[in-house]
Backbone as XML, in Angstrom:
<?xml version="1.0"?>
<chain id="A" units="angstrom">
  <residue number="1" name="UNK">
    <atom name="N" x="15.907" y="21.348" z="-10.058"/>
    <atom name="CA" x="17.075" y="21.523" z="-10.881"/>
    <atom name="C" x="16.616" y="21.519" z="-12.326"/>
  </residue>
  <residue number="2" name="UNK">
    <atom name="N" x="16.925" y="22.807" z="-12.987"/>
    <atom name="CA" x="16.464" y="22.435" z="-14.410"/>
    <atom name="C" x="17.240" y="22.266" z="-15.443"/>
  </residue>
  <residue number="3" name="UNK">
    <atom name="N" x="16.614" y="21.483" z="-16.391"/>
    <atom name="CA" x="17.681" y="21.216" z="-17.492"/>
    <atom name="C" x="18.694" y="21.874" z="-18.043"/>
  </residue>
  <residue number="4" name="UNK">
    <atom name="N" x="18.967" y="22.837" z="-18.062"/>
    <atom name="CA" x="19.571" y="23.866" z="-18.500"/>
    <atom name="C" x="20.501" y="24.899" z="-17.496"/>
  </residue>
  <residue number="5" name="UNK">
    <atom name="N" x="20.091" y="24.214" z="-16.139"/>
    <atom name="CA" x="21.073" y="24.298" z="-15.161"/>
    <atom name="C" x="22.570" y="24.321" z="-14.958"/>
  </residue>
  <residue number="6" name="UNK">
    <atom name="N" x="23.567" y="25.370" z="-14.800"/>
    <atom name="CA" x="24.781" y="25.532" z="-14.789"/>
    <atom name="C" x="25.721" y="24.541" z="-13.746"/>
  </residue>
  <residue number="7" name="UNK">
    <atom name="N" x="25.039" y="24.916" z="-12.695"/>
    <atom name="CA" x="25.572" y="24.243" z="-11.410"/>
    <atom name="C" x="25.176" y="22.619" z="-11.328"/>
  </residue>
  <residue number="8" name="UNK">
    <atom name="N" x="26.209" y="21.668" z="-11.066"/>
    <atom name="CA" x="25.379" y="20.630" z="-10.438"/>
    <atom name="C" x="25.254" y="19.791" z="-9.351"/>
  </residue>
  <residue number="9" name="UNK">
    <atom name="N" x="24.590" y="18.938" z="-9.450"/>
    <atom name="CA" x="23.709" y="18.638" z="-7.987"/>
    <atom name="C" x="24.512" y="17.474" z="-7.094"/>
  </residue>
  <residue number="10" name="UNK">
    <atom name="N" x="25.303" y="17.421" z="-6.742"/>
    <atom name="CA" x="26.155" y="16.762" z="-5.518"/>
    <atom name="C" x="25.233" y="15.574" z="-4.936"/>
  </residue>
  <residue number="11" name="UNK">
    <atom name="N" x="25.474" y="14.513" z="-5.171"/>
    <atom name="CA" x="24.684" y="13.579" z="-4.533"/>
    <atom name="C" x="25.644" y="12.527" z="-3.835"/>
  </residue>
  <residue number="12" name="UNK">
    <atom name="N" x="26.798" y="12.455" z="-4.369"/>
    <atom name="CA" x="27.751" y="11.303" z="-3.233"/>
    <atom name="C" x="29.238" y="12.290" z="-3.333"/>
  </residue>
  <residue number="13" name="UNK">
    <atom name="N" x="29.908" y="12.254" z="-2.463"/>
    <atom name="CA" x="31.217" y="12.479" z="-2.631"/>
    <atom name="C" x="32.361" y="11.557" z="-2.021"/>
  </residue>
  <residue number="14" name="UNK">
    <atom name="N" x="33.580" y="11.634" z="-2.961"/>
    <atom name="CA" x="34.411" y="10.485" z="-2.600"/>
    <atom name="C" x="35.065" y="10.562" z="-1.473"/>
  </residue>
  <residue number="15" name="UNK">
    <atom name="N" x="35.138" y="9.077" z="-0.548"/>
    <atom name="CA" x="35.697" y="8.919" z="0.752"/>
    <atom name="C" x="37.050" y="9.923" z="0.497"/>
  </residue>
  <residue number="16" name="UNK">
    <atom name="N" x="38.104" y="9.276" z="-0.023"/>
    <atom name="CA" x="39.101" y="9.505" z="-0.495"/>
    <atom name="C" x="39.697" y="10.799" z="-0.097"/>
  </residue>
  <residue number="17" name="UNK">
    <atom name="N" x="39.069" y="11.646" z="-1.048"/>
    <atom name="CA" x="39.619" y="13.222" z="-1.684"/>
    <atom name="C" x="38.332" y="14.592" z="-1.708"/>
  </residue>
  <residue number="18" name="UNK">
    <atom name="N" x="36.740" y="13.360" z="-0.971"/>
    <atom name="CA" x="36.446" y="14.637" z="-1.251"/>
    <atom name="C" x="35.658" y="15.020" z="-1.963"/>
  </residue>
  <residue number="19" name="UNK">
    <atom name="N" x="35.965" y="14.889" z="-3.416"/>
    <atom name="CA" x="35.665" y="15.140" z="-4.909"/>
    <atom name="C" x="34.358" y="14.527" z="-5.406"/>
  </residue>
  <residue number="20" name="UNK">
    <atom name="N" x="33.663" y="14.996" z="-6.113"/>
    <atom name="CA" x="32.610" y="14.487" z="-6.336"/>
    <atom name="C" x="32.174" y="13.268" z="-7.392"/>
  </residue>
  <residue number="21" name="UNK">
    <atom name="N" x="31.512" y="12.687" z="-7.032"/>
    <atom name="CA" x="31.312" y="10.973" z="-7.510"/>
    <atom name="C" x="30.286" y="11.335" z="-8.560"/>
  </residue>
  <residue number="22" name="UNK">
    <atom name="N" x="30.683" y="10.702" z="-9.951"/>
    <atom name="CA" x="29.955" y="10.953" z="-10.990"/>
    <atom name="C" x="29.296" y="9.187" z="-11.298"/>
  </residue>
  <residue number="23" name="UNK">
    <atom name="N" x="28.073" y="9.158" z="-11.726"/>
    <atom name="CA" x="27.775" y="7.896" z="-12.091"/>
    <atom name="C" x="28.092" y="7.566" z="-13.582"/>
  </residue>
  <residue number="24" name="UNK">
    <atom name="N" x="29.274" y="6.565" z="-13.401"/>
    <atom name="CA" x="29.699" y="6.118" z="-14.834"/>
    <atom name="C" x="28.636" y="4.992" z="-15.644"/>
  </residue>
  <residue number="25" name="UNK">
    <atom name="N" x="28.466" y="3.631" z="-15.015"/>
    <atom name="CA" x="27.865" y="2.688" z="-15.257"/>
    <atom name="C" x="26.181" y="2.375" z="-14.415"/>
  </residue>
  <residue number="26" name="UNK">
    <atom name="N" x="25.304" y="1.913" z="-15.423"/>
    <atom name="CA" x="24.221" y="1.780" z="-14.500"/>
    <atom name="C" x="23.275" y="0.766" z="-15.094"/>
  </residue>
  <residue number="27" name="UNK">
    <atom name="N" x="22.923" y="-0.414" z="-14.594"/>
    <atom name="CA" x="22.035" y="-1.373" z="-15.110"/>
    <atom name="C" x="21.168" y="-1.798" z="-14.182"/>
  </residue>
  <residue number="28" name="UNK">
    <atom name="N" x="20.092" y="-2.243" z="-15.208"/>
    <atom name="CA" x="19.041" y="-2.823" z="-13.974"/>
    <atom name="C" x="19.234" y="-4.384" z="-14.249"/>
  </residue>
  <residue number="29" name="UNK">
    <atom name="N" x="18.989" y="-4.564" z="-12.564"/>
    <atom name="CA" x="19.639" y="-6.142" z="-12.433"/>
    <atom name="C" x="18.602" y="-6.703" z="-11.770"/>
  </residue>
  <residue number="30" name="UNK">
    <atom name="N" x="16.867" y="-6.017" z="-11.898"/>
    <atom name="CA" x="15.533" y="-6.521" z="-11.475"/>
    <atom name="C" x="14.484" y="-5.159" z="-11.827"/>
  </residue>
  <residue number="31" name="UNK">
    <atom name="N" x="13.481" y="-5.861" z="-11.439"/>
    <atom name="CA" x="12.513" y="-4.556" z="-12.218"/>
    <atom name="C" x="12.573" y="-3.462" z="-11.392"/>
  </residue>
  <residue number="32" name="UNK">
    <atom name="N" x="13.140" y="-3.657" z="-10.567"/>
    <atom name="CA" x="13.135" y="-2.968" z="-9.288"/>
    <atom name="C" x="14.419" y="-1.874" z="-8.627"/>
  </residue>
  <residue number="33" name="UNK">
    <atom name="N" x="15.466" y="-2.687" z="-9.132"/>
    <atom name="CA" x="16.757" y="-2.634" z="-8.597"/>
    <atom name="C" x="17.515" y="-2.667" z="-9.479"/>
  </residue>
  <residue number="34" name="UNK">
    <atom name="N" x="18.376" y="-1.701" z="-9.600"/>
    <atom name="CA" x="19.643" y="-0.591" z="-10.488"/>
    <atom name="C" x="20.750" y="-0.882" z="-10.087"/>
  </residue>
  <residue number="35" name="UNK">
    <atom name="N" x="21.864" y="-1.353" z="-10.700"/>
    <atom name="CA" x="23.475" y="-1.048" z="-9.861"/>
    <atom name="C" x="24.034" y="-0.361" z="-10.601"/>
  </residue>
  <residue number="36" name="UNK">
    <atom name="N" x="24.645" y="0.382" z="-9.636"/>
    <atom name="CA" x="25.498" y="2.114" z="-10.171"/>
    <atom name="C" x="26.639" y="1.838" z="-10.072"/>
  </residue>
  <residue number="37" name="UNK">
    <atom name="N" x="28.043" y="2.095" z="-10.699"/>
    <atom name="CA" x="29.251" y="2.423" z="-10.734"/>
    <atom name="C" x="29.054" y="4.405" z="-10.533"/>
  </residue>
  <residue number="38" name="UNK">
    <atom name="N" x="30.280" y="4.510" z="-9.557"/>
    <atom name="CA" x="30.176" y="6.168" z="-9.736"/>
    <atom name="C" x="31.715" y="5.999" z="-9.609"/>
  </residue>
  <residue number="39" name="UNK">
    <atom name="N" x="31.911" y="7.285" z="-10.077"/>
    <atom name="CA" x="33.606" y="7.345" z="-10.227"/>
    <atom name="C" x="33.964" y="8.922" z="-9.791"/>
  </residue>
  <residue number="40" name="UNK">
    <atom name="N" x="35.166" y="8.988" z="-9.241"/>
    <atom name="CA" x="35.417" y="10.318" z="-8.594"/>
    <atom name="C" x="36.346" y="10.815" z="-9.519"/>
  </residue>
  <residue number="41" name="UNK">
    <atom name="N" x="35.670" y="12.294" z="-9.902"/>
    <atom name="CA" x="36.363" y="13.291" z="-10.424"/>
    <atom name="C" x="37.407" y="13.850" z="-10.635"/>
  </residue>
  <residue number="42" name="UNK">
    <atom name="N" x="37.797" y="13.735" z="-9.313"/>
    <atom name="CA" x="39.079" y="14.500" z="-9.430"/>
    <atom name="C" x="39.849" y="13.382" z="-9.977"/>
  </residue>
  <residue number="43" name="UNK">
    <atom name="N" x="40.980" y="13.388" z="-11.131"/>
    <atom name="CA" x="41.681" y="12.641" z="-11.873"/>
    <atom name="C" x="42.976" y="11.952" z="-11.276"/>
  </residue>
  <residue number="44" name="UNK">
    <atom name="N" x="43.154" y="12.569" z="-10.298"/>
    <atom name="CA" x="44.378" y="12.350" z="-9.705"/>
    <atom name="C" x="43.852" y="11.161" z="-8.568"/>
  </residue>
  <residue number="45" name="UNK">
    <atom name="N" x="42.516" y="10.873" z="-8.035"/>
    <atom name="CA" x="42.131" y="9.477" z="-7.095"/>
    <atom name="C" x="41.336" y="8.807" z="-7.891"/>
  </residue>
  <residue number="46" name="UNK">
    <atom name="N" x="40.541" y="9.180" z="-9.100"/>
    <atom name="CA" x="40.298" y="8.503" z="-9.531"/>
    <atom name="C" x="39.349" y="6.964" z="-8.647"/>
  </residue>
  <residue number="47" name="UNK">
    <atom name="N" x="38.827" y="7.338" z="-7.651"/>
    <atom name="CA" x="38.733" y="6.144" z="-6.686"/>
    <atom name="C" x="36.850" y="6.064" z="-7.469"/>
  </residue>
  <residue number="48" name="UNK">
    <atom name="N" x="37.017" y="4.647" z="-7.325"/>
    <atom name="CA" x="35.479" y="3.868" z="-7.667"/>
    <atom name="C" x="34.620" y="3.076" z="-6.734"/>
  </residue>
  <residue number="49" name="UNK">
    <atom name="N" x="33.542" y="3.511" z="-7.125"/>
    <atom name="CA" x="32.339" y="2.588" z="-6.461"/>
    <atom name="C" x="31.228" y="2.112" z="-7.016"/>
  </residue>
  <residue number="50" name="UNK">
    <atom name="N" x="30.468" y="1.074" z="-5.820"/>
    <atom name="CA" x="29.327" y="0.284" z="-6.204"/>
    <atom name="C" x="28.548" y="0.604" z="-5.800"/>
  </residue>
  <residue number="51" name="UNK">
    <atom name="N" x="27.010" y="0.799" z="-6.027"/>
    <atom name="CA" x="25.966" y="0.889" z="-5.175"/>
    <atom name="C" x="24.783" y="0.164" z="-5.615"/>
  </residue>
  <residue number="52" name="UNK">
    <atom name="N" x="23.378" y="0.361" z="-5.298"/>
    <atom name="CA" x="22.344" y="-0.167" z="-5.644"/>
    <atom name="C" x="21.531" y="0.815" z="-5.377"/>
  </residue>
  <residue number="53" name="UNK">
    <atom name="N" x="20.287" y="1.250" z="-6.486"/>
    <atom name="CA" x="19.380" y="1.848" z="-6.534"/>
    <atom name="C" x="18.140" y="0.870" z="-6.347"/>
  </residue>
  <residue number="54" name="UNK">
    <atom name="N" x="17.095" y="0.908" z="-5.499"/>
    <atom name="CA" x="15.603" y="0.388" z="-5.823"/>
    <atom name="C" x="14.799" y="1.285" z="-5.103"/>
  </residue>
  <residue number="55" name="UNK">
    <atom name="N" x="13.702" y="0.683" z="-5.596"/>
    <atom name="CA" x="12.563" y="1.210" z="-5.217"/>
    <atom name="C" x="12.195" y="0.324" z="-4.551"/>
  </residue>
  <residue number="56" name="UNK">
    <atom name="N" x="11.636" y="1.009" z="-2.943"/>
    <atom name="CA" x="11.136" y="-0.136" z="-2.484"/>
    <atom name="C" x="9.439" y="0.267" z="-1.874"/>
  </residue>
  <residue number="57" name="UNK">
    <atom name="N" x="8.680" y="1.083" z="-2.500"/>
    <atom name="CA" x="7.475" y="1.442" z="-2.287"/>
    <atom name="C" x="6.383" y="2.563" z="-3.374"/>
  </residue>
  <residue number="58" name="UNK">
    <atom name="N" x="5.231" y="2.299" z="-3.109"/>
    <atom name="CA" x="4.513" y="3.222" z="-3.865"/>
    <atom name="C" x="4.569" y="4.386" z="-3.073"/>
  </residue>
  <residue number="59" name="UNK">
    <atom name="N" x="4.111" y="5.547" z="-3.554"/>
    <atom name="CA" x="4.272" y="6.791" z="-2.918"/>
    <atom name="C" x="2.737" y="7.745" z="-2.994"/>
  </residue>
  <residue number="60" name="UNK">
    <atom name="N" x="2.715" y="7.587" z="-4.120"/>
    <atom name="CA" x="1.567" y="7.866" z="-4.844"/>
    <atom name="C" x="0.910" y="7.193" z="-6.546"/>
  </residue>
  <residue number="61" name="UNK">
    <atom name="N" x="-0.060" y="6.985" z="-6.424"/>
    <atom name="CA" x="-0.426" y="6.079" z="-7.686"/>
    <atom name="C" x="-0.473" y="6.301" z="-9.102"/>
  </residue>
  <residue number="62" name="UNK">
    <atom name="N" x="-0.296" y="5.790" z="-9.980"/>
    <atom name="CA" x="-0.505" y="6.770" z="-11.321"/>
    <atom name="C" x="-1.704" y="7.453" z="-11.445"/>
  </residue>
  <residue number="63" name="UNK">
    <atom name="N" x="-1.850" y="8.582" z="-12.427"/>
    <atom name="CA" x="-2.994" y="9.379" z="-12.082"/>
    <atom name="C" x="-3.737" y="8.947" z="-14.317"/>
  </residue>
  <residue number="64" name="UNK">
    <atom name="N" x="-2.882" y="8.421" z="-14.524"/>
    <atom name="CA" x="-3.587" y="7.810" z="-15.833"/>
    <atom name="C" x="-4.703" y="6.305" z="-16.216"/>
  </residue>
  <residue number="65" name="UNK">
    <atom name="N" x="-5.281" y="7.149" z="-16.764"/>
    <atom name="CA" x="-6.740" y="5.843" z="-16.728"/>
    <atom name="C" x="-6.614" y="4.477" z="-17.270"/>
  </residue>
  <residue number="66" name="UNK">
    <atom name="N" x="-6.450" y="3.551" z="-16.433"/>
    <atom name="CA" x="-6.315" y="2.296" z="-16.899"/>
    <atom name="C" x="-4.740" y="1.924" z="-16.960"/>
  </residue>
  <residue number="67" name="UNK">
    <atom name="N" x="-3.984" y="2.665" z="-15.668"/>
    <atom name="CA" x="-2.670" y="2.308" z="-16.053"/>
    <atom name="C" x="-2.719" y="0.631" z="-14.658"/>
  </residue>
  <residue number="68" name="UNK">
    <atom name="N" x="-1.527" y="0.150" z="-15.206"/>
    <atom name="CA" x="-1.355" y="-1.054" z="-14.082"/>
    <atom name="C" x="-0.981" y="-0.978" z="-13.124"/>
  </residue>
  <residue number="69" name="UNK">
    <atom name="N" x="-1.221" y="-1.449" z="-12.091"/>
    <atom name="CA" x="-1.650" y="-1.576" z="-10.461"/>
    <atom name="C" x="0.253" y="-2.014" z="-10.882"/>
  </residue>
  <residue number="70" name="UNK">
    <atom name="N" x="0.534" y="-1.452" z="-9.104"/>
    <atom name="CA" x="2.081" y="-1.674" z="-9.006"/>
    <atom name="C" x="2.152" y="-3.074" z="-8.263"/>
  </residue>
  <residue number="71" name="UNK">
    <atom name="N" x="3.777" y="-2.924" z="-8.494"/>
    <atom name="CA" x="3.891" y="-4.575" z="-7.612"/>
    <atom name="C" x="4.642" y="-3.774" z="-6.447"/>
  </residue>
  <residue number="72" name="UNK">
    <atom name="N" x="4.696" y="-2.969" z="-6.402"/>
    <atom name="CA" x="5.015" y="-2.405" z="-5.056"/>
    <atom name="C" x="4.500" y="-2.141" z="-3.765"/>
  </residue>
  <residue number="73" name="UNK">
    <atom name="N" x="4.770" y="-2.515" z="-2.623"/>
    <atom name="CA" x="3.720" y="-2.408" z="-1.590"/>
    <atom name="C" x="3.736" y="-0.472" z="-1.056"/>
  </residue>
  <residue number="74" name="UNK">
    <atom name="N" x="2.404" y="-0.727" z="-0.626"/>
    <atom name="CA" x="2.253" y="0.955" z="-0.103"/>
    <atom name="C" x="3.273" y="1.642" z="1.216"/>
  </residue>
  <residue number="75" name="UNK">
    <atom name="N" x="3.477" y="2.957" z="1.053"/>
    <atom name="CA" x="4.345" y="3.291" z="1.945"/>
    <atom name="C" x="3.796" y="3.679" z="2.940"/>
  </residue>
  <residue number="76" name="UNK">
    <atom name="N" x="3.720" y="4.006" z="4.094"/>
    <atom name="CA" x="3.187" y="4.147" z="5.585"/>
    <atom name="C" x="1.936" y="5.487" z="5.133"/>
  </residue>
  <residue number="77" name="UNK">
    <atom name="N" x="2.787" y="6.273" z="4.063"/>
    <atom name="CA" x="2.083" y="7.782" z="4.369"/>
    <atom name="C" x="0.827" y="7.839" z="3.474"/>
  </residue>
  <residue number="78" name="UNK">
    <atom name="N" x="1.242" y="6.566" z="2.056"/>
    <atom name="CA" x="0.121" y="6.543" z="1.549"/>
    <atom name="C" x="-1.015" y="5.647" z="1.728"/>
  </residue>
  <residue number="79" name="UNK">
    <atom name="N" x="-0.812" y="4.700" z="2.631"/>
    <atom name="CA" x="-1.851" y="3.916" z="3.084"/>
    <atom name="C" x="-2.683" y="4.547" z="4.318"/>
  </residue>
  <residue number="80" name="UNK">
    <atom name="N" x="-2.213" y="5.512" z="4.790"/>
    <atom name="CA" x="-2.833" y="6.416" z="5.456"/>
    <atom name="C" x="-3.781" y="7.363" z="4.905"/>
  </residue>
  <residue number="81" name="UNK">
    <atom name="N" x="-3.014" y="8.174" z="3.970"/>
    <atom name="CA" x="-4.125" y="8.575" z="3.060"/>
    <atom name="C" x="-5.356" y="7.555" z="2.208"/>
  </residue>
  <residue number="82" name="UNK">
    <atom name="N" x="-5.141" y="6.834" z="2.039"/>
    <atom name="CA" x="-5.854" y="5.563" z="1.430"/>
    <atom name="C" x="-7.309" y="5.315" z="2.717"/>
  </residue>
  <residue number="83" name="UNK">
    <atom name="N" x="-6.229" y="4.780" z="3.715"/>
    <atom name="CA" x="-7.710" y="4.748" z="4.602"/>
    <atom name="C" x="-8.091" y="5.904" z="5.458"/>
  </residue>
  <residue number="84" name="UNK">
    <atom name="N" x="-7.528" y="7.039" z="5.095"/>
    <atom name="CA" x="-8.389" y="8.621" z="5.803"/>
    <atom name="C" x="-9.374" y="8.894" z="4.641"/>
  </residue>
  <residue number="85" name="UNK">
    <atom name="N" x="-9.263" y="8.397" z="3.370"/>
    <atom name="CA" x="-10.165" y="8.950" z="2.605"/>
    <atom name="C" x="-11.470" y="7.845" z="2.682"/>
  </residue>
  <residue number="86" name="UNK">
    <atom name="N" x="-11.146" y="6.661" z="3.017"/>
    <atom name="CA" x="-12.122" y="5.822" z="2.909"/>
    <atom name="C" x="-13.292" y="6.021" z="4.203"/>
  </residue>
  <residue number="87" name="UNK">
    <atom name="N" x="-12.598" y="6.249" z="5.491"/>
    <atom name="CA" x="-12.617" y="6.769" z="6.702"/>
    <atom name="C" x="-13.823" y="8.114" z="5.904"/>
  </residue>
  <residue number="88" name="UNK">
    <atom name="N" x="-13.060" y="9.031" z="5.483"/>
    <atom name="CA" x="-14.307" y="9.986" z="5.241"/>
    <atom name="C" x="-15.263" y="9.713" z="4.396"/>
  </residue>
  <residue number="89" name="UNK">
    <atom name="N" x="-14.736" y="9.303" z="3.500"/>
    <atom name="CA" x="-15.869" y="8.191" z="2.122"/>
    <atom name="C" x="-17.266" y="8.013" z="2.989"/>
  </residue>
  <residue number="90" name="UNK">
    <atom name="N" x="-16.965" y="6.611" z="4.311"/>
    <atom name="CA" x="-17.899" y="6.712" z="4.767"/>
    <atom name="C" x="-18.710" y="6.874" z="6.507"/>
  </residue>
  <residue number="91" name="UNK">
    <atom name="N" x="-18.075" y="8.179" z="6.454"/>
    <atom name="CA" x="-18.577" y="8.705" z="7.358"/>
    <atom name="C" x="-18.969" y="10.300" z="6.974"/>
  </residue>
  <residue number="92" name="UNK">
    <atom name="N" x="-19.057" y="10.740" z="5.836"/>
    <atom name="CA" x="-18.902" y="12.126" z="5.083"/>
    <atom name="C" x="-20.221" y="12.694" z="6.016"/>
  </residue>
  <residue number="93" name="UNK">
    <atom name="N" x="-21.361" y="12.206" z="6.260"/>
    <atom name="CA" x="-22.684" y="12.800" z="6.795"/>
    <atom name="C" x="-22.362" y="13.033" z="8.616"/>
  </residue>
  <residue number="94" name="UNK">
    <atom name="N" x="-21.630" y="12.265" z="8.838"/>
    <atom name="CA" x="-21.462" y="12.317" z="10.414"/>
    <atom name="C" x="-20.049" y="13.097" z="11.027"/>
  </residue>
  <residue number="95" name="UNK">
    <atom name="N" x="-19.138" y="13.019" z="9.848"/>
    <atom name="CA" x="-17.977" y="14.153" z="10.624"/>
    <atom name="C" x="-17.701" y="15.221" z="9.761"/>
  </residue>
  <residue number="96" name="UNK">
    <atom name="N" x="-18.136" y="16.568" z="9.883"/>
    <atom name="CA" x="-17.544" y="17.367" z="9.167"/>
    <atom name="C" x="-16.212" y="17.908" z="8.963"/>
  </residue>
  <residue number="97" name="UNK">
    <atom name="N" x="-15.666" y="18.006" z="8.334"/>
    <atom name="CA" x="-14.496" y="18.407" z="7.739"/>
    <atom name="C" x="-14.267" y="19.951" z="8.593"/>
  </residue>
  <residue number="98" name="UNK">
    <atom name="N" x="-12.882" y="19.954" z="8.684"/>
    <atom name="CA" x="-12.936" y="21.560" z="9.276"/>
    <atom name="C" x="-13.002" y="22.577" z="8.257"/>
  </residue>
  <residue number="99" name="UNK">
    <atom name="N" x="-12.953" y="22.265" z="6.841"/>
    <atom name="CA" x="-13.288" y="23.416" z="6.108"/>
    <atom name="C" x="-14.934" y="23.710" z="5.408"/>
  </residue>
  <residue number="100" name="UNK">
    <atom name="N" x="-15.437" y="22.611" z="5.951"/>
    <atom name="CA" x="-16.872" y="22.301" z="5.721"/>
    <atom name="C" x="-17.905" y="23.374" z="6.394"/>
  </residue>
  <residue number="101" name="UNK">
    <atom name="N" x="-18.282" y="24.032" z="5.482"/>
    <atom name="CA" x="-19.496" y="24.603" z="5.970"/>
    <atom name="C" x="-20.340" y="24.313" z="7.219"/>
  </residue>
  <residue number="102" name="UNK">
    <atom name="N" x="-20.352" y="24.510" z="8.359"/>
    <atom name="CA" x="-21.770" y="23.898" z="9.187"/>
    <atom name="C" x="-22.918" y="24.517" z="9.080"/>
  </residue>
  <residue number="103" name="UNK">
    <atom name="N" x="-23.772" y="24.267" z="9.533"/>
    <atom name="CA" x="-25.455" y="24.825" z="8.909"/>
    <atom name="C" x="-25.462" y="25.410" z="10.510"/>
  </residue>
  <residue number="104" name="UNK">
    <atom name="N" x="-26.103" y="27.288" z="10.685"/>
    <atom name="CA" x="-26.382" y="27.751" z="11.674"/>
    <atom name="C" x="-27.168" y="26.921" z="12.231"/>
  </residue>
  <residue number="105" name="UNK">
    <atom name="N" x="-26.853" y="27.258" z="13.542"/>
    <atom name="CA" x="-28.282" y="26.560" z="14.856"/>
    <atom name="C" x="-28.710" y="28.443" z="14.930"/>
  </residue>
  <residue number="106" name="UNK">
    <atom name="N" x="-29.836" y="27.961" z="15.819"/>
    <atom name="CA" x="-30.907" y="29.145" z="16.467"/>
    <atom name="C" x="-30.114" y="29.927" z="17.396"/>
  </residue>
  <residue number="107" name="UNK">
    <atom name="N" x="-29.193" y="29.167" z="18.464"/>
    <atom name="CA" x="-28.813" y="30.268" z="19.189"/>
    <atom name="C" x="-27.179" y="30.509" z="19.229"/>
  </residue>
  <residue number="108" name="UNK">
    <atom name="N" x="-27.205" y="30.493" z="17.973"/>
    <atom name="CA" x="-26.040" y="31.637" z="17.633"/>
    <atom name="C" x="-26.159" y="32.633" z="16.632"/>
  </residue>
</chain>
C-alpha cells in the first residue's frame, strides 16, 4: 500500500453495521504491547472498540551493525533458519548444497 494511495486498507469491520473501524486512540501500555480504540465510521452506529496490539516474536534480526539483541524470543521459522545455517556452517565440506557445483567423477 503506498503512501499516496487512494483506496484504503480494511483491517477490522464493525460487528454492528458492517462499516469500517478506524483507529482513533493508541498507546503503548509496555514495550511490547499497544492498546487501540477503533471507532466505526459510519456516523449513524458510531459503535466502539478495544483491542491490543503486541509483538510477540522476532522474525528476522536487524541487519544494522551493532544494533541491540531483542528481548523477544525467536519465532519457529527463524530459529530454523538459525540452526539450518549453522547445520551448514558446519558441515559445508560434507553436504553439498543442491545448487553447488559437484566436481565430475571419471565415469560420467
Amino acid at each position: 500500500m503506498g503512501a499516496f494511495s487512494s483506496t484504503k486498507r480494511v483491517v477490522f469491520r464493525c460487528e454492528a453495521c458492517g462499516g469500517v473501524l478506524i483507529k482513533r486512540t493508541s498507546y503503548l501500555s509496555h514495550h511490547h504491547l499497544r492498546h487501540d480504540t477503533y471507532v466505526c465510521d459510519n456516523p449513524v452506529c458510531s459503535a466502539s472498540y478495544t483491542g491490543h496490539t503486541e509483538l510477540t516474536g522476532i522474525a528476522s534480526p536487524s541487519g544494522m551493525p551493532n544494533a541491540r539483541p531483542s528481548e523477544l524470543p525467536e519465532t519457529p521459522a527463524y530459529a530454523r533458519h538459525v540452526a539450518l545455517r549453522a547445520y551448514r556452517e558446519a558441515n559445508a565440506d560434507q553436504q553439498p548444497d543442491l545448487l553447488d557445483s559437484l566436481p565430475a567423477t571419471a565415469d560420467h
